[in-house]
FIVOLUM-589926 format. One record per residue (C-alpha): residue number from 1; residue in three letters; chain; y, z, x. Coordinates in pm, whole numbers. Example, Ala and Ser with C-alpha at 12.3 -4.5 7.8 and 13.67 -1.06 7.14 Angstrom:
BEGIN
+------+--------+--------+--------+--------+--------+
: miro : drenvo : badren :  north :     up :   east :
+------+--------+--------+--------+--------+--------+
:    1 :    ALA :      A :   -450 :    780 :   1230 :
:    2 :    SER :      A :   -106 :    714 :   1367 :
+------+--------+--------+--------+--------+--------+
REM end
This chain:
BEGIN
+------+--------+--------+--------+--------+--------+
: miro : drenvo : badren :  north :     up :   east :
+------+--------+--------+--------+--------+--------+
:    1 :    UNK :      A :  -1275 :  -2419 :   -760 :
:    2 :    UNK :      A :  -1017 :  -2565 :  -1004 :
:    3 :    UNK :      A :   -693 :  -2568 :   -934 :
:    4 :    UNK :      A :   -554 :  -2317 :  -1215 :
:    5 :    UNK :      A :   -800 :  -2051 :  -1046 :
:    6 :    UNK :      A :   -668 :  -2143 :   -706 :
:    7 :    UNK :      A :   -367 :  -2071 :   -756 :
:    8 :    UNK :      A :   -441 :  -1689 :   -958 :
:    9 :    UNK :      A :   -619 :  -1604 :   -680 :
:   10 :    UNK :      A :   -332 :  -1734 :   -433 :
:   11 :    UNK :      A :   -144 :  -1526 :   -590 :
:   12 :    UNK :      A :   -338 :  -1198 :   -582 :
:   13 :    UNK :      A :   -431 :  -1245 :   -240 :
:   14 :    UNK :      A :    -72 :  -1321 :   -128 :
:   15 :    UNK :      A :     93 :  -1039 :   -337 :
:   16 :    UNK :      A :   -154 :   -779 :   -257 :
:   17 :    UNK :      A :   -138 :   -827 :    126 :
:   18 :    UNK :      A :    164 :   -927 :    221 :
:   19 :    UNK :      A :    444 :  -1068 :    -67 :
:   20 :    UNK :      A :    609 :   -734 :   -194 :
:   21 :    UNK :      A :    487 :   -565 :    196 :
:   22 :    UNK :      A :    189 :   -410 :   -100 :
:   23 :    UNK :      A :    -55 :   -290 :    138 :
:   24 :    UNK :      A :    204 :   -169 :    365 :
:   25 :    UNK :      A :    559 :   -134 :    550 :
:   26 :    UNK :      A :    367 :   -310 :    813 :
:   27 :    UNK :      A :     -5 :   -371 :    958 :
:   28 :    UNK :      A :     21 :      4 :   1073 :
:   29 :    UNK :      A :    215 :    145 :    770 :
:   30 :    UNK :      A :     33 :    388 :    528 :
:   31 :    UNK :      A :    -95 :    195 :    204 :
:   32 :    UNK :      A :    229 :    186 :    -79 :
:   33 :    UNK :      A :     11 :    397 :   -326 :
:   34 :    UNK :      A :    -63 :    697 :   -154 :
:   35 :    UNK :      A :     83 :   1001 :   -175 :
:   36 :    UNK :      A :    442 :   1051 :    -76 :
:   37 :    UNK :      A :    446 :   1220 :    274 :
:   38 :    UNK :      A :    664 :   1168 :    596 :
:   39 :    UNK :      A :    612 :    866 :    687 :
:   40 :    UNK :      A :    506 :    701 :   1062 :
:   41 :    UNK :      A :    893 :    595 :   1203 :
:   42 :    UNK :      A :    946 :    351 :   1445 :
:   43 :    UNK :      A :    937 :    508 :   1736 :
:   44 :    UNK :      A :   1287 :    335 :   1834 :
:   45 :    UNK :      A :   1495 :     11 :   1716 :
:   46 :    UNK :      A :   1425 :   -347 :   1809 :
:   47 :    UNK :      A :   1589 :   -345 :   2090 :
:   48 :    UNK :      A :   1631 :    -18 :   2267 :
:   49 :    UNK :      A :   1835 :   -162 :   2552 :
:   50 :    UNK :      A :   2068 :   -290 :   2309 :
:   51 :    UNK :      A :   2438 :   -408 :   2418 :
:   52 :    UNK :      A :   2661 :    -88 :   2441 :
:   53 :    UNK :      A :   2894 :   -131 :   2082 :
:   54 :    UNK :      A :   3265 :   -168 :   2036 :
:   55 :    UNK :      A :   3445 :    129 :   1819 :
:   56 :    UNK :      A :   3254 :     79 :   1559 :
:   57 :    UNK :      A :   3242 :    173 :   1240 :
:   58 :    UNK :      A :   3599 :    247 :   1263 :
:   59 :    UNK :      A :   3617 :    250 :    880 :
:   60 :    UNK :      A :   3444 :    255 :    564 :
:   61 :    UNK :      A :   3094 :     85 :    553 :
:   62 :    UNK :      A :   3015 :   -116 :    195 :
:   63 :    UNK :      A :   2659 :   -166 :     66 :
:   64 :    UNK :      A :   2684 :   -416 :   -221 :
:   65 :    UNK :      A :   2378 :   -370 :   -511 :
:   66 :    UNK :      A :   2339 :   -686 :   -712 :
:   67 :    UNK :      A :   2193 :   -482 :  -1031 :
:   68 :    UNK :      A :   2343 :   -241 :  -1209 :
:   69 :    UNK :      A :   2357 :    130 :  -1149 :
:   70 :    UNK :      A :   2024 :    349 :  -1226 :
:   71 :    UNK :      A :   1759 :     73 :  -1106 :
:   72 :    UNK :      A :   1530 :    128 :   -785 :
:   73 :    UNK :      A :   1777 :   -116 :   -594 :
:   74 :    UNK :      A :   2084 :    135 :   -698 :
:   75 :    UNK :      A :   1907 :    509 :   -635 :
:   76 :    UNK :      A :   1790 :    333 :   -300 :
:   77 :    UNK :      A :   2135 :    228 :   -152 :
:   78 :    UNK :      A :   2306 :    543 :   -255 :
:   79 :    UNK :      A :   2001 :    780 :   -120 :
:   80 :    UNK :      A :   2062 :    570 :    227 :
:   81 :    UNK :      A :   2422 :    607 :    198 :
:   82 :    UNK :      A :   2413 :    978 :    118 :
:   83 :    UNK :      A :   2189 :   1038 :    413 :
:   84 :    UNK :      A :   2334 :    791 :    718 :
:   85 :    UNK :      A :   2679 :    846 :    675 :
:   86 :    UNK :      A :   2680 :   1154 :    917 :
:   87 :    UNK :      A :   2470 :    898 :   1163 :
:   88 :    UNK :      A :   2767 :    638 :   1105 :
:   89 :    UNK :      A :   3066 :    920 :   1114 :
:   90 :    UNK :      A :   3210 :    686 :    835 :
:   91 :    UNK :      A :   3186 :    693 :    447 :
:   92 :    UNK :      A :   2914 :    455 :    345 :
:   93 :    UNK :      A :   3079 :    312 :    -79 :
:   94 :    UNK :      A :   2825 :    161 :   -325 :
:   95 :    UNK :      A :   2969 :   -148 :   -524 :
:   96 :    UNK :      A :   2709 :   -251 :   -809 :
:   97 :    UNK :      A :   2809 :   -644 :   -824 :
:   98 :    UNK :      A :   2622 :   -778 :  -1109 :
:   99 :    UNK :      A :   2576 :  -1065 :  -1270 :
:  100 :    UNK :      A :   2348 :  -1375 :  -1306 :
:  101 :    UNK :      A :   2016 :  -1188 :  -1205 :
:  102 :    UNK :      A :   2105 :  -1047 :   -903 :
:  103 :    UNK :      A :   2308 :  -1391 :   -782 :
:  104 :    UNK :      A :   2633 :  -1290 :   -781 :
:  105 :    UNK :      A :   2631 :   -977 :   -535 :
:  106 :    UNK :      A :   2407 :  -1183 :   -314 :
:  107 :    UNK :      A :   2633 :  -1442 :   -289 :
:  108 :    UNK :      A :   2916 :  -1227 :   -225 :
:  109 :    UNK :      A :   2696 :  -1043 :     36 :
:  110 :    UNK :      A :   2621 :  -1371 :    219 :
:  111 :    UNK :      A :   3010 :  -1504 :    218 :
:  112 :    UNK :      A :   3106 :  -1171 :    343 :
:  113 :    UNK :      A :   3244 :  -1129 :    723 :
:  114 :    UNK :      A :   2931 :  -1078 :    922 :
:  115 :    UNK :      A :   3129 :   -751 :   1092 :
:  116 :    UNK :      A :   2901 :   -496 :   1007 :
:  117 :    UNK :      A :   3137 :   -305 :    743 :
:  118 :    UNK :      A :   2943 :   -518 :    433 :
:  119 :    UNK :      A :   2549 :   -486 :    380 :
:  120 :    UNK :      A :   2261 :   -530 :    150 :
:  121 :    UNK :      A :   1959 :   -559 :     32 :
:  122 :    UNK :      A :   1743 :   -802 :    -38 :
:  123 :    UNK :      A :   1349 :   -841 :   -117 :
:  124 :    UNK :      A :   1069 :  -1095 :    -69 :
:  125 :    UNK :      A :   1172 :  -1335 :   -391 :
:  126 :    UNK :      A :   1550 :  -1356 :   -214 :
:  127 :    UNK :      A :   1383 :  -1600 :     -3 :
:  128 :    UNK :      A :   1286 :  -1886 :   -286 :
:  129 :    UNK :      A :   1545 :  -1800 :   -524 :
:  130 :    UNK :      A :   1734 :  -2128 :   -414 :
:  131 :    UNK :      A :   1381 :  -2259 :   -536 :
:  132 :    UNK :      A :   1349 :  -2156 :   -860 :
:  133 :    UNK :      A :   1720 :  -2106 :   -984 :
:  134 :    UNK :      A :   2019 :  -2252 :  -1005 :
:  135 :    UNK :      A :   2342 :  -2186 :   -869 :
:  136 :    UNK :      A :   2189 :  -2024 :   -557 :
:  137 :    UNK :      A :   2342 :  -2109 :   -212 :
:  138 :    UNK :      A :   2176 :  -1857 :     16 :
:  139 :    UNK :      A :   1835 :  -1851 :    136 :
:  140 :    UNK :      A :   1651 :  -1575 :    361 :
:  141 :    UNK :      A :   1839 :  -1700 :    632 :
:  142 :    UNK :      A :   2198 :  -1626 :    521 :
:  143 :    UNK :      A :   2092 :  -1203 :    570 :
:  144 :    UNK :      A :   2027 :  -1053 :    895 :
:  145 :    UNK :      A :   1785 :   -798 :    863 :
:  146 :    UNK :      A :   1881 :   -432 :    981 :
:  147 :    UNK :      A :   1570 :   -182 :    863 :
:  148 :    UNK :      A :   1276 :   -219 :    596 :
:  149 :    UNK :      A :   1337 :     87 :    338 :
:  150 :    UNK :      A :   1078 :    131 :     95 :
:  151 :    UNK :      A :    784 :    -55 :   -140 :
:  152 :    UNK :      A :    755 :     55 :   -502 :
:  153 :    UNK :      A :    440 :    -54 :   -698 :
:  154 :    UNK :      A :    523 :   -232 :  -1076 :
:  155 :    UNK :      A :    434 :    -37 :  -1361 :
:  156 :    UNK :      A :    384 :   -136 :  -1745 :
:  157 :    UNK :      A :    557 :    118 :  -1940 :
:  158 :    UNK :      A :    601 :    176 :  -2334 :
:  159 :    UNK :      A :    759 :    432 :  -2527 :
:  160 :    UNK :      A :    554 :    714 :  -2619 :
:  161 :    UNK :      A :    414 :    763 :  -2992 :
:  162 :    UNK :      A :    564 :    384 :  -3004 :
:  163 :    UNK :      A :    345 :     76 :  -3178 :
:  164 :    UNK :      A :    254 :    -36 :  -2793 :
:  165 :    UNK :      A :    143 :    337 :  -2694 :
:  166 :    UNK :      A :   -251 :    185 :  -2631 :
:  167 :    UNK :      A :   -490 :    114 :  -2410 :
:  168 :    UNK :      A :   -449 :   -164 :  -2228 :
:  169 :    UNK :      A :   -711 :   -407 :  -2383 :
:  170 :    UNK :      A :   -589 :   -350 :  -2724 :
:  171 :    UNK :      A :   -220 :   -404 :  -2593 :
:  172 :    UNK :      A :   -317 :   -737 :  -2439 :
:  173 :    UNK :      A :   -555 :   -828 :  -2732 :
:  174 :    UNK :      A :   -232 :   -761 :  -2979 :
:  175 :    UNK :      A :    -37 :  -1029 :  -2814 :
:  176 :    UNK :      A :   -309 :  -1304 :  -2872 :
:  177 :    UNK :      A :   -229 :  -1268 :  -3212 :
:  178 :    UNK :      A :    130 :  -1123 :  -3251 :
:  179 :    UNK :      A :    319 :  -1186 :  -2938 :
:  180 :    UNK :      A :    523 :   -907 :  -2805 :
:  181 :    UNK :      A :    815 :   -869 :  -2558 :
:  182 :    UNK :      A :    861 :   -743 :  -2245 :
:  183 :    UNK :      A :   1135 :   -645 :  -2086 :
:  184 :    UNK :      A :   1204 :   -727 :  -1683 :
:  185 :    UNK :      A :   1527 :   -659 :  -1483 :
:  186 :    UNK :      A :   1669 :  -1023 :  -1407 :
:  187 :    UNK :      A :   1542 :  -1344 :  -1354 :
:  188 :    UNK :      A :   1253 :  -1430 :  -1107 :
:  189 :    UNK :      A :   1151 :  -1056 :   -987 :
:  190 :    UNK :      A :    817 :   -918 :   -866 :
:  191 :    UNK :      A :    744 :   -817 :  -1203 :
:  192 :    UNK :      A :    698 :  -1217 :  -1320 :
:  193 :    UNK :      A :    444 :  -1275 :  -1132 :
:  194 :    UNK :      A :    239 :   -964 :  -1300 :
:  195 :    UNK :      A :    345 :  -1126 :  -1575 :
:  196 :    UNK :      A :    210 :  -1440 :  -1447 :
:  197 :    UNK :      A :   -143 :  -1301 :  -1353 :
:  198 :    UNK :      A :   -177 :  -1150 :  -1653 :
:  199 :    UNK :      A :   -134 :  -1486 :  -1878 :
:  200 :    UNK :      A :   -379 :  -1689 :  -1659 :
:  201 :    UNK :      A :   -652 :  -1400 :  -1616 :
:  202 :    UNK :      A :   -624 :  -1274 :  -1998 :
:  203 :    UNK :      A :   -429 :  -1488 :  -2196 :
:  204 :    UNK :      A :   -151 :  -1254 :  -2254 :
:  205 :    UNK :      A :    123 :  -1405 :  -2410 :
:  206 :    UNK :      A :    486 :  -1195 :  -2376 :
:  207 :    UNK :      A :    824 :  -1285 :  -2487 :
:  208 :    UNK :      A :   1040 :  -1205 :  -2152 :
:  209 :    UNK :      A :   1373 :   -992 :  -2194 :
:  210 :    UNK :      A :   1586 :  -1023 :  -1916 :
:  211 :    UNK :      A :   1814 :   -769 :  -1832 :
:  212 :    UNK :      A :   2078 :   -704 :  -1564 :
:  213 :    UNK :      A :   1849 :   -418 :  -1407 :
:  214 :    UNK :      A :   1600 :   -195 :  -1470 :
:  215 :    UNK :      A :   1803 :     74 :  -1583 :
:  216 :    UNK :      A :   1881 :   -164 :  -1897 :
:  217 :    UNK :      A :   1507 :   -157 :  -1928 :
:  218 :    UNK :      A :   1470 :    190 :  -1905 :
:  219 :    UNK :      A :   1724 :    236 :  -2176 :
:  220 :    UNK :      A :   1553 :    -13 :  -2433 :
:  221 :    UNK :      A :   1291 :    168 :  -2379 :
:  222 :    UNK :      A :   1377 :    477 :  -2457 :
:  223 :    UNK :      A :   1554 :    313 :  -2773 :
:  224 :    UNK :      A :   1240 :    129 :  -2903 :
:  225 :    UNK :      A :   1413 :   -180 :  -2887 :
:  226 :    UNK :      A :   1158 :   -371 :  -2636 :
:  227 :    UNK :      A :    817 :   -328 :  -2708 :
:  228 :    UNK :      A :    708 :   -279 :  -2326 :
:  229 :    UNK :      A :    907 :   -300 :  -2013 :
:  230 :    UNK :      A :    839 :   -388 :  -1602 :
:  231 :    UNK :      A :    950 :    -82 :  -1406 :
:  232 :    UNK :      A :   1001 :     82 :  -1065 :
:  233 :    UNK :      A :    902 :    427 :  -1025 :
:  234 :    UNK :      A :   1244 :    624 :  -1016 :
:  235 :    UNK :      A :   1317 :    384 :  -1323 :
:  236 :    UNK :      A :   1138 :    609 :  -1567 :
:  237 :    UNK :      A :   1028 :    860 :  -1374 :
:  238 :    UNK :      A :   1248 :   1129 :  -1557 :
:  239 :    UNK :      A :   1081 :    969 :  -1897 :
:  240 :    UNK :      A :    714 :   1049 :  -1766 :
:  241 :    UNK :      A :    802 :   1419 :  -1687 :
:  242 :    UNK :      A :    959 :   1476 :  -2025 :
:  243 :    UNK :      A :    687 :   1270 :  -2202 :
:  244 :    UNK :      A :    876 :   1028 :  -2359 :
:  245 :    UNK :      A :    730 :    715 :  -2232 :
:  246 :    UNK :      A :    409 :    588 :  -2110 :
:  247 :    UNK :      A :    243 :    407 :  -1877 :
:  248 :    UNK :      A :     -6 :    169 :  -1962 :
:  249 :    UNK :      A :   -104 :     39 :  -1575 :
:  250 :    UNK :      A :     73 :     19 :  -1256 :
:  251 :    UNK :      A :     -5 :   -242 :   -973 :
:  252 :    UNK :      A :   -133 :    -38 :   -713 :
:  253 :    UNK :      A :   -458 :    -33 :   -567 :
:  254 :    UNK :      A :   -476 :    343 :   -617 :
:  255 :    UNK :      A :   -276 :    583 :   -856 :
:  256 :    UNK :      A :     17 :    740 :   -765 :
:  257 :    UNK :      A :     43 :   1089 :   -701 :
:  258 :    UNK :      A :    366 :   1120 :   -906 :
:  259 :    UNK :      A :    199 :    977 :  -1223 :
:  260 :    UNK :      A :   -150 :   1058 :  -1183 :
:  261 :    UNK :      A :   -262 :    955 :  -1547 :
:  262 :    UNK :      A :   -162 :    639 :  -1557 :
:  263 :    UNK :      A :   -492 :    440 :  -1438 :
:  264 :    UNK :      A :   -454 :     76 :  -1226 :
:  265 :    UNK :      A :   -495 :   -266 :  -1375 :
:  266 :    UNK :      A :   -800 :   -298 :  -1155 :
:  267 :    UNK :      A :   -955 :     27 :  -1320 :
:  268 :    UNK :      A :   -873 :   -165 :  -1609 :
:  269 :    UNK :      A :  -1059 :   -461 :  -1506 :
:  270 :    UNK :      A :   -760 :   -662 :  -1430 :
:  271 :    UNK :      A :   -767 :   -829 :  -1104 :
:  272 :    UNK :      A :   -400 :   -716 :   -974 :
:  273 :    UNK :      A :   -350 :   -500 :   -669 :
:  274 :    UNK :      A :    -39 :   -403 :   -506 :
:  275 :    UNK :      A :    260 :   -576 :   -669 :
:  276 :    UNK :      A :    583 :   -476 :   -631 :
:  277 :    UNK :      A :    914 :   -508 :   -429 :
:  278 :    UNK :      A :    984 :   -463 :    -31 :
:  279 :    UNK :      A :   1362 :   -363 :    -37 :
:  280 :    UNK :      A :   1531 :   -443 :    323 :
:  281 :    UNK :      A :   1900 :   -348 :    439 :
:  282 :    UNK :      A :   2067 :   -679 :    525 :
:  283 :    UNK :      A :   2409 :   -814 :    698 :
:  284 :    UNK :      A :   2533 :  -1123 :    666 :
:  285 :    UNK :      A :   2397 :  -1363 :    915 :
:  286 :    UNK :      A :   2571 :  -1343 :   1284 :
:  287 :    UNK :      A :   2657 :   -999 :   1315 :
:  288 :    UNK :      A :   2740 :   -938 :   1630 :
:  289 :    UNK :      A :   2417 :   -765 :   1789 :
:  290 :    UNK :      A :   2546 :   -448 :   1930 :
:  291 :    UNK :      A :   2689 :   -381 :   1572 :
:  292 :    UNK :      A :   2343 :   -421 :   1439 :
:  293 :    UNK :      A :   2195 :   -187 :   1695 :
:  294 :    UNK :      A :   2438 :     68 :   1520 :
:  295 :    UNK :      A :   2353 :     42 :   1225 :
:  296 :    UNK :      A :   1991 :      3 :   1265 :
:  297 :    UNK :      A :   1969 :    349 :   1474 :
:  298 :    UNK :      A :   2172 :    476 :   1210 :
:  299 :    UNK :      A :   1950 :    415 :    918 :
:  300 :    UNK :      A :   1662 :    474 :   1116 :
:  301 :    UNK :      A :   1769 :    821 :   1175 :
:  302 :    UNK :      A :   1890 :    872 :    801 :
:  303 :    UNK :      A :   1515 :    796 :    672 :
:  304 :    UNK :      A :   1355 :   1062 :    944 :
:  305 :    UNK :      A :   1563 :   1326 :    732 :
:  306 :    UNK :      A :   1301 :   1527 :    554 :
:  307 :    UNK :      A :   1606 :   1583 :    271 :
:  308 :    UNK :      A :   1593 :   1216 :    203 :
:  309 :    UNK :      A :   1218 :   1176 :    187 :
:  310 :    UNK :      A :   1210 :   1461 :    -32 :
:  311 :    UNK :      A :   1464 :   1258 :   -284 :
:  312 :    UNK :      A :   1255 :    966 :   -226 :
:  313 :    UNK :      A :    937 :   1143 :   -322 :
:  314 :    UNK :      A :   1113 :   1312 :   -618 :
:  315 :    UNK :      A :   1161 :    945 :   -742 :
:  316 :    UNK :      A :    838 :    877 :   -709 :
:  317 :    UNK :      A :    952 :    626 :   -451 :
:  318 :    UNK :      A :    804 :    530 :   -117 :
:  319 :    UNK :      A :   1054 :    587 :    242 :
:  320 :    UNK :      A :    825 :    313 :    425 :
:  321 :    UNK :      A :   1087 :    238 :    705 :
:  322 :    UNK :      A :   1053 :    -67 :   1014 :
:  323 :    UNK :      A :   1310 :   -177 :   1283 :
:  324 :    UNK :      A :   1535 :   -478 :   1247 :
:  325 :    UNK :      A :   1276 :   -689 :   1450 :
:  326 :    UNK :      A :    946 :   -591 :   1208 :
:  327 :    UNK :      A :   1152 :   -624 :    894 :
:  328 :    UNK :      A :   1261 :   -978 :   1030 :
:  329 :    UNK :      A :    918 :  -1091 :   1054 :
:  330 :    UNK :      A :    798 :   -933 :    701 :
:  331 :    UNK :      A :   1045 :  -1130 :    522 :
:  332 :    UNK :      A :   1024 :  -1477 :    688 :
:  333 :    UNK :      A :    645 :  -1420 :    643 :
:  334 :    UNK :      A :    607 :  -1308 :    285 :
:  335 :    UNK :      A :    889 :  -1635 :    225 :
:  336 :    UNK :      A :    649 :  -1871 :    337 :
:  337 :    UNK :      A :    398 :  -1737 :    102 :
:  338 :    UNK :      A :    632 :  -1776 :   -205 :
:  339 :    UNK :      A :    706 :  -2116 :    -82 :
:  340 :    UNK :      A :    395 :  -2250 :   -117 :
:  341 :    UNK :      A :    304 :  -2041 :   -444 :
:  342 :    UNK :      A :    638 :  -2217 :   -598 :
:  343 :    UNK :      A :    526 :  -2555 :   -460 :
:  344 :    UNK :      A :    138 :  -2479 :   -631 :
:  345 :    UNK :      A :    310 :  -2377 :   -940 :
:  346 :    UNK :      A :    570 :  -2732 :   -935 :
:  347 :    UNK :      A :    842 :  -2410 :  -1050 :
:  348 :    UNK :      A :   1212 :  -2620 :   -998 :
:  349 :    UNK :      A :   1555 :  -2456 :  -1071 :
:  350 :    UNK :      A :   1636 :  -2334 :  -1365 :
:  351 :    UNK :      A :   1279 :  -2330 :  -1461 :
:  352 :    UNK :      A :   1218 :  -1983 :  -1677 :
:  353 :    UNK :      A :    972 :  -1745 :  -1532 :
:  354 :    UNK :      A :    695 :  -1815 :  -1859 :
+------+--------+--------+--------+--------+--------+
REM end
């Protein structure tokens, strides 16, 4: 086996199974494509016999989103914020931080006080950013791990009744000859390595559009300025139901329930199962751990409420929750499995996702 085909099918194998948490929350978790339904909760947090907690929160809680508002990252914070602040007795205030692909809330999340009253989320690809871009000080290890949220699947999406409303094969075959774009919400995201994968299986060549986002996608979109885009269910969800865009594939090894016409790329003959993104709520590393305990019953209960599933579902997004511990292990295991696809691929920072 050569070594470009070792590493495609490293990369299937490792982003089906376990690098976006594709086939599931967890070895026991339902498989991300299926249809929405109340999930299988934790039956209690890591660590049931947790320390007894200070007065805490005694004020405001902050999650910071590192995209701006309207992407999956966004509509997940605020639907978790909506539902645990009655778990928390404290107002729970979204601040979109953008910037530099995601960096600069990230940052700011890391050099935060680790007291509980700043969180996050992070994914998978937080854990080799300091790998592949520049300017990045934090590494999986700066982010304490509080509860596992959700998986969405990637989809290829066009505008409807646009030049790149086609079947797949002719859509790939076009950019052999004229090379389209596509547009992805910042640098380095799941979406790249569909991307990827689709380059070294069919020789697709797309010009990449980065944008702060997916909403910024979903907008150029909608305006025909990109000729395709990368998105998240909830990001053009509302587009699907009024028939104004389109997908093309999603990376899922079945079809979703909320968009049951568009077909997978392994339907299509296109070796790519489960891609996507595992979003987990974060603290900054050394919270104290009675704090944590809070905050992870508190979420906990907040996905259990069949009023935030229901939103979830709406979205066509997953509620696909795990305890601090599991979601600690998911992440430092799906970051060794970027590490060595980065090392395979010789990626170094500042390199451009191609």
């Amino acid at each position: 086996m050569n070594k470009k085909r070792a590493f495609s099918l490293s990369l299937v194998l490792v982003l089906a199974c376990s690098l976006f948490g594709a086939c599931s929350g967890s070895s026991s978790s339902p498989s991300s494509s299926s249809a929405p339904a109340v999930p299988d909760f934790p039956a209690q947090s890591a660590s049931s016999a947790a320390p007894t907690a200070d007065a805490f929160p005694t004020q405001p809680v902050k999650i910071i989103v590192q995209y701006a508002a309207g992407g999956g990252v966004d509509v997940t914070a605020r639907l978790l914020a909506k539902y645990a602040e009655k778990h928390l007795g404290q107002n729970i205030v979204v601040e979109n931080r953008t910037g530099g692909s995601g960096v600069l809330g990230l940052t700011a999340l890391a050099g935060s006080d680790p007291d509980g009253y700043t969180l996050g989320l992070v994914f998978p690809n937080t854990a080799v950013e300091h790998m592949i871009m520049e300017g990045v000080s934090y590494t999986i290890d700066s982010f304490e791990p509080i509860v596992q949220v959700n998986f969405d699947p990637a989809f290829l999406v066009a505008k409807k009744g646009g030049p790149c409303d086609v079947p797949l094969a002719d859509l790939l075959a076009t950019t052999k000859q004229d090379q389209l774009n596509m547009g992805i919400g910042a640098l380095w995201q799941g979406f790249d390595f569909v991307k990827l994968l689709l380059a070294q299986q069919e020789g697709a060549k797309f010009t990449r559009i980065a944008f702060d986002g997916g909403a910024g996608v979903t907008k150029a979109l909608a305006a025909g300025d990109i000729d395709v885009g990368m998105q998240f269910p909830n990001e053009w969800v509302s587009y699907y139901n009024t028939n104004e865009m389109v997908g093309i594939a999603v990376a899922s090894e079945e079809r979703l329930t909320a968009f049951p016409d568009v077909p997978t790329f392994k339907e299509l003959g296109i070796d790519i199962g489960d891609m996507g993104v595992r979003r987990v709520l974060v603290a900054p590393k050394g919270i104290d751990p009675s704090r944590l305990h809070v905050l992870e019953e508190a979420f906990l209960k907040a996905m259990q409420d069949p009023d935030l599933i229901k939103e979830f579902n709406e979205l066509g997004m997953s509620v696909i929750p795990e305890n601090a511990q599991v979601a600690n292990e998911l992440l430092h295991s799906d970051a060794d499995l970027l590490i060595d696809i980065i090392t395979i691929a010789d990626v170094k920072p500042g390199d451009p996702p191609n």
